[in-house]
DRENSE-294756 format. One record per residue (C-alpha): residue in one letter; x, z, y; residue number from 1. Coordinates in steps of 0.05 Angstrom, whole numbers, padded with zeros to 5 digits. Last residue first. Example, Ala and Ser with C-alpha at 12.3 -4.5 7.8 and 13.67 -1.06 7.14 Angstrom:
<kolbas>
   r       xx       zz       yy     k
   s    00273    00143   -00021     2
   a    00246    00156   -00090     1
</kolbas>
This chain:
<kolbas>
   r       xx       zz       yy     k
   x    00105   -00307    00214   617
   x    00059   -00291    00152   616
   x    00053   -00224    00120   615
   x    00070   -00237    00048   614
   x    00038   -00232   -00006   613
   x    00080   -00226   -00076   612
   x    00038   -00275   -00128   611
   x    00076   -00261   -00203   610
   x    00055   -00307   -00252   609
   x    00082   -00277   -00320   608
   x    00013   -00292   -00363   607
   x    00028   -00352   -00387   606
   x    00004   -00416   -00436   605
   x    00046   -00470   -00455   604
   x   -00009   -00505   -00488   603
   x   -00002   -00569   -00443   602
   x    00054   -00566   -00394   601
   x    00034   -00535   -00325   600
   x    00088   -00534   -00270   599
   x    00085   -00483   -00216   598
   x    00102   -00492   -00144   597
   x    00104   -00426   -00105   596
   x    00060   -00407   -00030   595
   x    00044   -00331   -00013   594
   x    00014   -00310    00054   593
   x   -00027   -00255    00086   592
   x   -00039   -00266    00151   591
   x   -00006   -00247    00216   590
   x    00016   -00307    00234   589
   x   -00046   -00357    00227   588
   x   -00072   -00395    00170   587
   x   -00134   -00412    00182   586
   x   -00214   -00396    00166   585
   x   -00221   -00351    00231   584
   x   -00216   -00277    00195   583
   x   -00163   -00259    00236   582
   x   -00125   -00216    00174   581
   x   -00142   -00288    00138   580
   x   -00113   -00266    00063   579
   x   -00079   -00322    00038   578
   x   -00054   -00344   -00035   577
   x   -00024   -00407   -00058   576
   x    00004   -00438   -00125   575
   x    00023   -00519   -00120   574
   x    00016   -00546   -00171   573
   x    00043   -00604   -00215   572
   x    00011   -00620   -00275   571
   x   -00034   -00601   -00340   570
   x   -00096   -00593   -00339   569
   x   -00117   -00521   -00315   568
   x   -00147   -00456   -00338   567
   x   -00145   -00396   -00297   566
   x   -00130   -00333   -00280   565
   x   -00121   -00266   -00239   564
   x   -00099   -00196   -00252   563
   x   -00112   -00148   -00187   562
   x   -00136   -00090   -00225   561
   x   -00192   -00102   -00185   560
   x   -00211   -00163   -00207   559
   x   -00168   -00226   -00176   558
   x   -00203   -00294   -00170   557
   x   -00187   -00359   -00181   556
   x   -00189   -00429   -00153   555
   x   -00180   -00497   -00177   554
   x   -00165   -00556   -00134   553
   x   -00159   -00623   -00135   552
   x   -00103   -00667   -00097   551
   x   -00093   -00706   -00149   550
   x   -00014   -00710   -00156   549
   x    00001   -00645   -00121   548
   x   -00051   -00606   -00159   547
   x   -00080   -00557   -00123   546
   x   -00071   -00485   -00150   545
   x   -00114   -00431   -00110   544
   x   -00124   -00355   -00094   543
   x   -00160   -00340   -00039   542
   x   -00153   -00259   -00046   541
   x   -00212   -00219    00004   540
   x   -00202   -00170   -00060   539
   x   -00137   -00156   -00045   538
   x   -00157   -00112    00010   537
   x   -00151   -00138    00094   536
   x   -00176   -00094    00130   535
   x   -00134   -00103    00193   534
   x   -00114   -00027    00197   533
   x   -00111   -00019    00123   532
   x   -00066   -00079    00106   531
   x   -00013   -00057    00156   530
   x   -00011    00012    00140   529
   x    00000   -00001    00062   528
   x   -00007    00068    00032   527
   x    00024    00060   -00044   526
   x   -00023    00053   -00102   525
   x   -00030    00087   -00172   524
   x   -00090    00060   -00197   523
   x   -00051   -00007   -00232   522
   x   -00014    00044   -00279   521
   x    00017    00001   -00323   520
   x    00026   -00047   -00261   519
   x    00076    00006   -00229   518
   x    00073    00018   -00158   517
   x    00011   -00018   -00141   516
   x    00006   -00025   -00064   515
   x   -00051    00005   -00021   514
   x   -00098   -00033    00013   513
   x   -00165   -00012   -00036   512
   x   -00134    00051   -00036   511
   x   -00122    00064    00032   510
   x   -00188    00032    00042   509
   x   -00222    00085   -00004   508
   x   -00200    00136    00032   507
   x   -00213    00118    00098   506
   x   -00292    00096    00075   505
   x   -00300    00163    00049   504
   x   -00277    00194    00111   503
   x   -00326    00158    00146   502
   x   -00324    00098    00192   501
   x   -00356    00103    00259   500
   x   -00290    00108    00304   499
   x   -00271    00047    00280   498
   x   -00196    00020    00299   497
   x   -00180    00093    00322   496
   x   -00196    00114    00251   495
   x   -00155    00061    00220   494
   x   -00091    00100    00257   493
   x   -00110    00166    00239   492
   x   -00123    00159    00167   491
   x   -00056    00128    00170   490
   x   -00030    00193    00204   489
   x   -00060    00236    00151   488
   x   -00039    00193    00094   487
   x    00037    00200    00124   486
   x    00029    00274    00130   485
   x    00011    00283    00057   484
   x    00082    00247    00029   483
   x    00118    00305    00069   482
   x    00091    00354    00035   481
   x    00088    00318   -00026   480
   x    00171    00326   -00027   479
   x    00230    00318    00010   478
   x    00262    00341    00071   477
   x    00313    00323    00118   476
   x    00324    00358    00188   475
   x    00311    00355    00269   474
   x    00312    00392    00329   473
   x    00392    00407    00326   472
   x    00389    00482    00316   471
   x    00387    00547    00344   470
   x    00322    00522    00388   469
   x    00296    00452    00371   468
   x    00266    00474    00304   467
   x    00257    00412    00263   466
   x    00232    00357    00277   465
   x    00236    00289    00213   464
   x    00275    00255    00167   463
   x    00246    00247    00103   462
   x    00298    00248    00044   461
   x    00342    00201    00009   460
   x    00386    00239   -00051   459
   x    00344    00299   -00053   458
   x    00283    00248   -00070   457
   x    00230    00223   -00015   456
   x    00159    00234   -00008   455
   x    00139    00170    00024   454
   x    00058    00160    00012   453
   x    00017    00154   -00053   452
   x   -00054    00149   -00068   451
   x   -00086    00154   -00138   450
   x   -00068    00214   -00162   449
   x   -00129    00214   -00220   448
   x   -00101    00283   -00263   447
   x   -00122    00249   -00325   446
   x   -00065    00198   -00308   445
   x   -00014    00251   -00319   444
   x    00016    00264   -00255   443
   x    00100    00246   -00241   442
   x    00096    00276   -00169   441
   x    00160    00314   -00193   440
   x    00194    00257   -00237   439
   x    00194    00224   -00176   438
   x    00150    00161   -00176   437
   x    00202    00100   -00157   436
   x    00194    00056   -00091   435
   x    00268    00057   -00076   434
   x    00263    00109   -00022   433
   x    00223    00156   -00065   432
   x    00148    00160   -00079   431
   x    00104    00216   -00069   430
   x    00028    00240   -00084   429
   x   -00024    00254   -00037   428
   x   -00095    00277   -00063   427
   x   -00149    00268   -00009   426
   x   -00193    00321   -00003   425
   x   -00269    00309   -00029   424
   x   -00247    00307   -00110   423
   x   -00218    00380   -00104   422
   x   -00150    00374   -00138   421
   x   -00115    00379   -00071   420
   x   -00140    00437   -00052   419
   x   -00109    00449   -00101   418
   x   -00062    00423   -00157   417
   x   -00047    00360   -00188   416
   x    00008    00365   -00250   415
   x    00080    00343   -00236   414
   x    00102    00415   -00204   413
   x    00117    00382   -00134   412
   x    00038    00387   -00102   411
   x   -00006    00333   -00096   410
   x    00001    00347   -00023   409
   x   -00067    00356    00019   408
   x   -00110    00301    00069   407
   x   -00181    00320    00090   406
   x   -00224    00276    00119   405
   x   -00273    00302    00172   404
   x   -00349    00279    00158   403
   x   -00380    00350    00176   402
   x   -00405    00352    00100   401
   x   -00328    00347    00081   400
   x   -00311    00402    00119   399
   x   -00365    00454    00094   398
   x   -00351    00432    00019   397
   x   -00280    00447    00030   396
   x   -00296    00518    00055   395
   x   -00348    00533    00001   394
   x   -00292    00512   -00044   393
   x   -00253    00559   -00015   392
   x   -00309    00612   -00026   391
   x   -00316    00598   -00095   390
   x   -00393    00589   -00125   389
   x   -00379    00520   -00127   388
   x   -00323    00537   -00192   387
   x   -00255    00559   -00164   386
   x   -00194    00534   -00223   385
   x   -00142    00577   -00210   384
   x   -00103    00579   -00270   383
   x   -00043    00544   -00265   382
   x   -00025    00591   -00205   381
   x    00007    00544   -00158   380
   x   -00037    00538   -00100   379
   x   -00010    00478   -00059   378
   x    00019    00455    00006   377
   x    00019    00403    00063   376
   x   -00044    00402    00079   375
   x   -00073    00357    00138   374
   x   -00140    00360    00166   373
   x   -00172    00301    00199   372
   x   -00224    00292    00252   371
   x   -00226    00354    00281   370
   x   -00297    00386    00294   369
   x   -00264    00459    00325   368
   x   -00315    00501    00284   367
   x   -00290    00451    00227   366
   x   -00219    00464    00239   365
   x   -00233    00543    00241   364
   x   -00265    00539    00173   363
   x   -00205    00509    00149   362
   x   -00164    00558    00173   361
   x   -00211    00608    00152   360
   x   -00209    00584    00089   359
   x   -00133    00576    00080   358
   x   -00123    00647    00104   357
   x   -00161    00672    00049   356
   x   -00128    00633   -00001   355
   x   -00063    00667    00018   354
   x    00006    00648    00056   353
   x    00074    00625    00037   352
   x    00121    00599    00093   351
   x    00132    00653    00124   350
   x    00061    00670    00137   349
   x    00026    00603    00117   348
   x   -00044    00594    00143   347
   x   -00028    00569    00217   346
   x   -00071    00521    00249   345
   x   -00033    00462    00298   344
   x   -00079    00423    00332   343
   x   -00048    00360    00326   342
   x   -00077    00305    00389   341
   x   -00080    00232    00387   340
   x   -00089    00172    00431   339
   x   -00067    00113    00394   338
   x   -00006    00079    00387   337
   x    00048    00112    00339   336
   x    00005    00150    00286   335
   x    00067    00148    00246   334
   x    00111    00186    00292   333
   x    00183    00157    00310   332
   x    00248    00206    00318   331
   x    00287    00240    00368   330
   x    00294    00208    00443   329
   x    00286    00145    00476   328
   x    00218    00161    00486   327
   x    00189    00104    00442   326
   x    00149    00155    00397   325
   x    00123    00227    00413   324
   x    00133    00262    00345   323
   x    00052    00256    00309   322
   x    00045    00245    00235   321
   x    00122    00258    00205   320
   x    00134    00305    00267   319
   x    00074    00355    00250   318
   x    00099    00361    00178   317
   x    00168    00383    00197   316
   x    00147    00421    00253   315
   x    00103    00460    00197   314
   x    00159    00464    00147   313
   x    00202    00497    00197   312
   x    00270    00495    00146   311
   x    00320    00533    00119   310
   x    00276    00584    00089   309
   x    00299    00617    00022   308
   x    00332    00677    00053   307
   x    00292    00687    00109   306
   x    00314    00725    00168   305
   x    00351    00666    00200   304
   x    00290    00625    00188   303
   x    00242    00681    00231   302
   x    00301    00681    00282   301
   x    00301    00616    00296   300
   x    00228    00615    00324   299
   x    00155    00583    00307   298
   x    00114    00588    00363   297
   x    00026    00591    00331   296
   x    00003    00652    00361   295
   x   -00073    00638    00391   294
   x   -00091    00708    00343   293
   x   -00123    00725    00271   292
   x   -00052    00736    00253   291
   x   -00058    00695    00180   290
   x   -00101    00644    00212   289
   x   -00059    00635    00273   288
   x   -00098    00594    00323   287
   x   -00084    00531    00367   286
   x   -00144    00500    00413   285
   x   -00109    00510    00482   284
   x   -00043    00475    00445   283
   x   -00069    00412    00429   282
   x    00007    00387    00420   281
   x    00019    00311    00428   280
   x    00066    00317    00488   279
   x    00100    00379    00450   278
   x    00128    00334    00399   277
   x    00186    00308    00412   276
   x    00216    00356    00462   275
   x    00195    00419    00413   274
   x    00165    00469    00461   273
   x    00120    00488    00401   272
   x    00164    00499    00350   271
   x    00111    00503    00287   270
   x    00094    00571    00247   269
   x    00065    00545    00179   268
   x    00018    00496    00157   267
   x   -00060    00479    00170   266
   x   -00038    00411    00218   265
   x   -00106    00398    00249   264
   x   -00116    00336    00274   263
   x   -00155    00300    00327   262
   x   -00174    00223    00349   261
   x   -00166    00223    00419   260
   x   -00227    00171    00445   259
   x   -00207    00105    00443   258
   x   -00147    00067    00469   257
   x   -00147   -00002    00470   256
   x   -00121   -00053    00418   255
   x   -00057   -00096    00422   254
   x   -00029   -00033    00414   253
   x   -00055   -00017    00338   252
   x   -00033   -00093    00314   251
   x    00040   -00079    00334   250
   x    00026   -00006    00303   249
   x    00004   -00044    00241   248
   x    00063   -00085    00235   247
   x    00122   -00030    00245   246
   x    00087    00012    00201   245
   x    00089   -00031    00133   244
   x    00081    00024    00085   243
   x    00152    00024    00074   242
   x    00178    00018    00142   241
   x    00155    00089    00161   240
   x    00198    00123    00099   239
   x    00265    00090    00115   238
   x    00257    00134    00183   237
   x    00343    00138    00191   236
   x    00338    00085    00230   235
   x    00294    00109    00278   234
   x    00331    00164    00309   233
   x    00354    00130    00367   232
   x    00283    00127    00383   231
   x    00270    00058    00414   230
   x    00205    00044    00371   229
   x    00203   -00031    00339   228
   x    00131   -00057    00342   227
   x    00130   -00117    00293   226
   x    00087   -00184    00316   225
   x    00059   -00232    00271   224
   x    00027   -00282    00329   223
   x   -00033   -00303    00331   222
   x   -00065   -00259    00374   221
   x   -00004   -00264    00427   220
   x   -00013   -00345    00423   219
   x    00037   -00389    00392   218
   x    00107   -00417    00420   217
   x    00160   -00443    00389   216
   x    00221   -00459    00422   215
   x    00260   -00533    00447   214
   x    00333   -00500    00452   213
   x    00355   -00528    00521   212
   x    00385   -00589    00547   211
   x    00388   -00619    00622   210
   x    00413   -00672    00665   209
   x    00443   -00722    00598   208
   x    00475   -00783    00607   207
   x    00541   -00748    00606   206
   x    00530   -00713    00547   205
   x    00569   -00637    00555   204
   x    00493   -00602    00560   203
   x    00483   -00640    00493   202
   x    00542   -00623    00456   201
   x    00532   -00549    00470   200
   x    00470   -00563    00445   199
   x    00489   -00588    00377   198
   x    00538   -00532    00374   197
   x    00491   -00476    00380   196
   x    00433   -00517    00337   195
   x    00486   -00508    00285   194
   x    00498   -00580    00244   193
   x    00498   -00584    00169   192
   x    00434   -00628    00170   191
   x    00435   -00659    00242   190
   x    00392   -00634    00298   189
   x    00328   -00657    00328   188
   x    00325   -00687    00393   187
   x    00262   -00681    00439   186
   x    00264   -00727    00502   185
   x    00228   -00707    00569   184
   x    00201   -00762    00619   183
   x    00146   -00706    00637   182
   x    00094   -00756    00626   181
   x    00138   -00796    00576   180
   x    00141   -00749    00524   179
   x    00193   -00780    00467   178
   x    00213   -00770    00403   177
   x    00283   -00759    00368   176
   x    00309   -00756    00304   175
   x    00371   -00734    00248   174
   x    00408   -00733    00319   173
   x    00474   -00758    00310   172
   x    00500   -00739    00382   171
   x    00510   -00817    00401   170
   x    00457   -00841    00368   169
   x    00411   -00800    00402   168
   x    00432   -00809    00465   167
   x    00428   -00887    00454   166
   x    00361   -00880    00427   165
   x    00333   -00843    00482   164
   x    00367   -00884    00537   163
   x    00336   -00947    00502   162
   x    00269   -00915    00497   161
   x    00272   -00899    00579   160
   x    00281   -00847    00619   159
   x    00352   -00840    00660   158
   x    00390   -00771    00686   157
   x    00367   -00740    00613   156
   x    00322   -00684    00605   155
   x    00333   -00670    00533   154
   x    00291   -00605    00494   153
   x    00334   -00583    00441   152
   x    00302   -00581    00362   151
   x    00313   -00541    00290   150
   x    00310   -00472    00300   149
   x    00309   -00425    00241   148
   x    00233   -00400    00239   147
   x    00221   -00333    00276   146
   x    00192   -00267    00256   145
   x    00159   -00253    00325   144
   x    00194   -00200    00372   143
   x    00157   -00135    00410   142
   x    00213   -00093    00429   141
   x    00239   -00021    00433   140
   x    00308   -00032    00402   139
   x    00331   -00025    00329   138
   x    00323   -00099    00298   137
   x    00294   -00095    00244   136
   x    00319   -00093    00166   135
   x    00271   -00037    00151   134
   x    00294    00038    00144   133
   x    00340    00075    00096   132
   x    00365    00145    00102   131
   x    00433    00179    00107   130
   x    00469    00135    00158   129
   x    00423    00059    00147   128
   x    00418    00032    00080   127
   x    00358   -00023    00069   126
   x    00295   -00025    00054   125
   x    00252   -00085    00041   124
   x    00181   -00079    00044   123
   x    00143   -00086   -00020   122
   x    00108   -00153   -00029   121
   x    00036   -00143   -00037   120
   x   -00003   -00150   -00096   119
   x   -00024   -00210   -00135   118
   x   -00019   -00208   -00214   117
   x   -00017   -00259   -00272   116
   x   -00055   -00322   -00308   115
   x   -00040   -00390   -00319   114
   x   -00081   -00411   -00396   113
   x   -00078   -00489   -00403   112
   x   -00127   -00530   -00416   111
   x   -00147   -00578   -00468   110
   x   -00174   -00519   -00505   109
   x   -00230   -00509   -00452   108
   x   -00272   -00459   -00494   107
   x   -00212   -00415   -00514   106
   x   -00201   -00382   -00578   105
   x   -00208   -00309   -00576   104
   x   -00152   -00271   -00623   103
   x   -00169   -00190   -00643   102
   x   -00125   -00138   -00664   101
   x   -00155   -00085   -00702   100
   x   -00120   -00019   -00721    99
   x   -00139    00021   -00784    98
   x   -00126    00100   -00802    97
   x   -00166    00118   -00860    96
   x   -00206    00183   -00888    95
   x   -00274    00153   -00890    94
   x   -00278    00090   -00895    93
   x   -00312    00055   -00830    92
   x   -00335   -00018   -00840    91
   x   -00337   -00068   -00781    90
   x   -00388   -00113   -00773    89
   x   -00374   -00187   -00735    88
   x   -00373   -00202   -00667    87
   x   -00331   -00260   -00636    86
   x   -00354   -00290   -00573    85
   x   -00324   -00366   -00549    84
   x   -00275   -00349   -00489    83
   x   -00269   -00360   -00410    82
   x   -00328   -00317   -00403    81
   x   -00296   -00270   -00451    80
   x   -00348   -00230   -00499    79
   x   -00327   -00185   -00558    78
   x   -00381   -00158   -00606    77
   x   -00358   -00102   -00658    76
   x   -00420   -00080   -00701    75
   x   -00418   -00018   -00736    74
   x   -00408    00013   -00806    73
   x   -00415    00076   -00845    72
   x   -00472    00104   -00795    71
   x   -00470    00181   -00771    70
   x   -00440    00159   -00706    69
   x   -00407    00186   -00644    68
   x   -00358    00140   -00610    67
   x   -00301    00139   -00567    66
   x   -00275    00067   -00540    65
   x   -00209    00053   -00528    64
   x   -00185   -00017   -00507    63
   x   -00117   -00063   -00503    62
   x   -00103   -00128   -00474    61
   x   -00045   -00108   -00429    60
   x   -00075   -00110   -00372    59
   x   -00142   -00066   -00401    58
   x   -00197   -00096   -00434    57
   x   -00265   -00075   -00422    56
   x   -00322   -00019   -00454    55
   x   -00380   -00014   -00479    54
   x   -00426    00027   -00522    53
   x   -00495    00011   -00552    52
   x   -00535    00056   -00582    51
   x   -00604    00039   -00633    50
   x   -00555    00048   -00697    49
   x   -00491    00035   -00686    48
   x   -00471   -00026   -00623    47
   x   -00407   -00027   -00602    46
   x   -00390   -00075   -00535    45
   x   -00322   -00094   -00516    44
   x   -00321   -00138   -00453    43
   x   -00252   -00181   -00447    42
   x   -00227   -00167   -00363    41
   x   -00157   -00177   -00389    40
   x   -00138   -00220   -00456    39
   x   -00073   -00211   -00471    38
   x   -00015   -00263   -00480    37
   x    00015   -00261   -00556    36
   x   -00007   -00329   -00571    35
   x   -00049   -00360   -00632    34
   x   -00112   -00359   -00591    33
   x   -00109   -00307   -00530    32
   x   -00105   -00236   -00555    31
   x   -00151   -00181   -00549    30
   x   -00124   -00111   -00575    29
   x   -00152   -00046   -00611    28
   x   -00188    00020   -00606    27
   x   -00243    00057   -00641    26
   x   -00238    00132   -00635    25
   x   -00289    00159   -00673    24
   x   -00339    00231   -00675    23
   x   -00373    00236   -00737    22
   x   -00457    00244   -00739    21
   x   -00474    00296   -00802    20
   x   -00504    00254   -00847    19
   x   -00456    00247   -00895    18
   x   -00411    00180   -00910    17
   x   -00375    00182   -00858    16
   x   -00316    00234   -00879    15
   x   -00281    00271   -00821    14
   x   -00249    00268   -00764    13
   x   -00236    00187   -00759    12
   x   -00184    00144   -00718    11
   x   -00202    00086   -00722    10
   x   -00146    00029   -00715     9
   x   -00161   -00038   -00740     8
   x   -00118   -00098   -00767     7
   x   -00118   -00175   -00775     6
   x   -00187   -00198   -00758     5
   x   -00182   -00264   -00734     4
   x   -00233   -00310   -00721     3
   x   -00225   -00389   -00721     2
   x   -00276   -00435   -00687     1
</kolbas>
């Protein structure tokens, strides 16, 4: 077994030789034998002294590992299950910067190395007016995802084999079979032939009585559905096709209405009589933080007066989670489906408001017991940074211990803010229309933005209501204040499916659902809608390669970065992956699907595989 220990970085602050301990910065890369593919999932453990430290291997190979030592030397033990270990002492001079880069050499070297990432597949977007939205058709209708059509159903004047063959000859037909019960023949079109024309041809036979297209059928629960709203507004909603909306509001009606599942919007003024939104309104339990009063009308002559407001950022919010959908009117909501109220709680005065109004706005959502608060804002003082003693975070605590789940923009300053930045509110940052981070929801990773929602970019915005009085009822915006919303109406949506799950539950199955943006950043996921209401995570993966020669099989399994591997003989596979959104042990519409074959050659090892899930027609 070869070992290779070619460099070593250690980073040291001062000289190791004394006896005062030394703080170190050990890190490095795992390669696979005499290739440059890294070694994922590879456990690192240090051991100085009586302590032992450990850490794993990132996607890239790579690891970090601080450590605090007064010894000149330590031992390095790497461990692969896939891998012989390597461990060996490593010396620490003082003064020195050293890198190590590690090869494992495999146990199975007649194998070959096929590793790479599942996700899901991004929706596709396309241009529509200003905005983008899925490649679906615009009406209000439920429609499967059909294959091309292949078949006509023949009722001919005479049944018999000879009539079926002659009929068949006669058109071409690649095929035919027969059902003699119903004396029916099935025909199956020529290659290079339009079923259109093919059946024209058959209706125009003159041995034939009747011809139609011979359709698929499959039962409702089986069926991978979209729900398409009628809002002649909808095309311009890029932002609700992204995270796979139109599927999980399919899968949201087939279900039936539980209890209302309510929301407080804290935010500013909203237009209450607004035709698209006022059906959803809970106006009885309103309130006006900043007036202490049941005021909550936003009006055109508060945005007239203001010289940097063009917009009613609280109808704006309110529209993105809740406009009345399918009314022929306005824009689509994202909690489309289920029975849902906004209570609309006002802590911005013209836009801008004061901690103390966000506590007892969030104080008043608790004495109301909401299910989900939404905020679409951020303190900006760099600064503020409330210790437990703090009466917002007093506030925050209060909510969370009643269970509700609180949703707040990232803020647009590229660093987290709060109430965001308190770990028991969900954090919400943005992504634009082509799947990108903004460079304004650009957080460093030590900031942990892990969840991420349509936020838009001044180029493609969100379209949502706007004040209906002095102005057209509806506007673009961008920003986390619109990426917020979104997270609050999927919360909404999986918490009609289970009214018992908590708010820690919600979050993590956004996560656990959510999309990876960027693989360098594999905790940086995009709210799938679709995943989260059938809970179906990545994890629930069955990955497999079955050789088409053999017919064996060998399975693996993604870790929660979502890499996956094996080793396999060489051959002819074919790759497959299948989430069972039914849970019945088939492959139904509605799953997730991916099929590709691969060819294996013997030590042409890779780590590019690339599994895109589909959802199933």
């Amino acid at each position: 077994m070869k070992k290779l220990l070619i460099l070593l970085v250690i980073l040291l602050t001062g000289c190791l030789g004394s006896q005062q301990a030394q703080h170190v910065t050990l890190t490095g890369v795992i390669y696979h034998h005499d290739t440059a593919i890294p070694i994922v999932g590879a456990d690192i453990t240090i051991r100085t002294g009586n302590r032992i430290l450990s850490t794993r291997t990132e996607l890239d190979g790579t690891f970090a590992i601080q450590i605090r030592t007064k010894n000149s030397s330590i031992k390095l033990i790497v461990e692969h299950p896939e891998y012989y270990p390597l461990e060996g002492n490593i010396r620490l001079k003082p003064g020195m910067q050293e890198h190590i880069v590690l090869e494992l050499e495999p146990k199975r070297i007649e194998r070959t190395l096929m590793a790479g990432i599942i996700d899901y597949a991004l929706p596709e977007l396309h241009i529509a007016g200003r905005g983008l939205a899925a490649a679906l058709d615009s009406s209000s209708a439920l429609y499967p995802v059909e294959a091309e059509l292949t078949e006509i159903l023949v009722e001919p004047y005479t049944y018999s084999e000879a009539e079926a063959a002659a009929i068949a000859e006669s058109l071409g037909a690649e095929s035919y079979r027969l059902y003699p019960a119903p004396r029916l023949i099935v025909l199956t079109k020529p290659a290079g032939t339009a079923i259109d024309e093919f059946l024209a041809a058959a209706r125009n036979h003159p041995l034939i009585l009747h011809a139609d297209l011979n359709l698929s059928i499959s039962t409702a629960a089986q069926t991978a559905l979209t729900l398409i709203p009628n809002d002649p507004y909808y095309d311009k909603q890029w932002n609700l096709a992204a995270i796979y909306l139109p599927h999980a509001w399919q899968r949201i009606h087939e279900q039936p209405n539980q209890r209302p599942i309510r929301i407080a919007v804290l935010d500013s003024l909203i237009d209450t009589n607004h035709p698209d939104l006022k059906q959803n309104l809970n106006l009885t339990d309103a309130y006006n933080a900043v007036k202490q009063s049941k005021t909550v009308s936003d009006y055109a002559g508060r945005l007239n007066n203001q010289e940097h407001t063009l917009l009613s950022h609280g109808t704006h919010v309110c529209g993105i989670i809740a406009a009345v959908t399918d009314n022929h009117a306005g824009v689509a909501g994202t909690a489309w489906g289920i029975n849902v109220e906004v209570i609309p709680i006002v802590v911005l005065n013209e836009d801008s408001g004061t901690i103390s109004d966000l506590i007892a706005g969030i104080y008043q959502a608790v004495e109301l017991d909401v299910d989900i608060i939404n905020m679409s804002f951020a303190i900006t003082d760099p600064f503020f940074e409330p210790d437990h003693k703090h009466p917002l975070t007093k506030a925050v605590n209060a909510a969370a211990e009643r269970g509700i789940l609180m949703a707040a923009a990232a803020g647009n300053y590229a660093r987290l803010l709060y109430p965001a930045k308190y770990p028991q509110v969900v954090a919400v940052g943005a992504v634009a229309h082509d799947y990108s981070i903004p460079d304004y929801s650009a957080y460093p990773a030590a900031d942990q933005v892990t969840i991420f929602a349509p936020g838009g970019t001044k180029s493609e915005q969100i379209f949502s209501t706007d004040l209906s009085t002095g102005g057209s009822g509806y506007a673009y915006a961008h920003g986390t204040s619109m990426a917020a919303p979104h997270a609050a109406g999927a919360a909404a949506l999986i918490k009609a499916t289970d009214p018992n799950i908590t708010s820690g539950e919600i979050e993590q199955l956004l996560w656990e659902t959510g999309i990876i943006i960027d693989h360098e950043q594999p905790q940086k996921r995009l709210i799938n809608t679709y995943a989260a209401v059938t809970r179906t995570p990545i994890a629930n993966a069955v990955i497999t390669f079955r050789d088409l020669d053999s017919a064996s099989k060998f399975s693996a399994v993604p870790d929660p970065n979502r890499y996956f591997y094996q080793f396999l003989p060489s051959g002819t596979y074919l790759l497959t992956a299948h989430i069972d959104a039914d849970q019945n042990q088939k492959l139904n519409s509605g799953d997730w699907y991916f099929e590709q074959e691969i060819t294996v050659e013997a030590g042409q090892h890779s780590s590019d595989l690339e599994i895109l899930l589909q959802i199933y027609p």
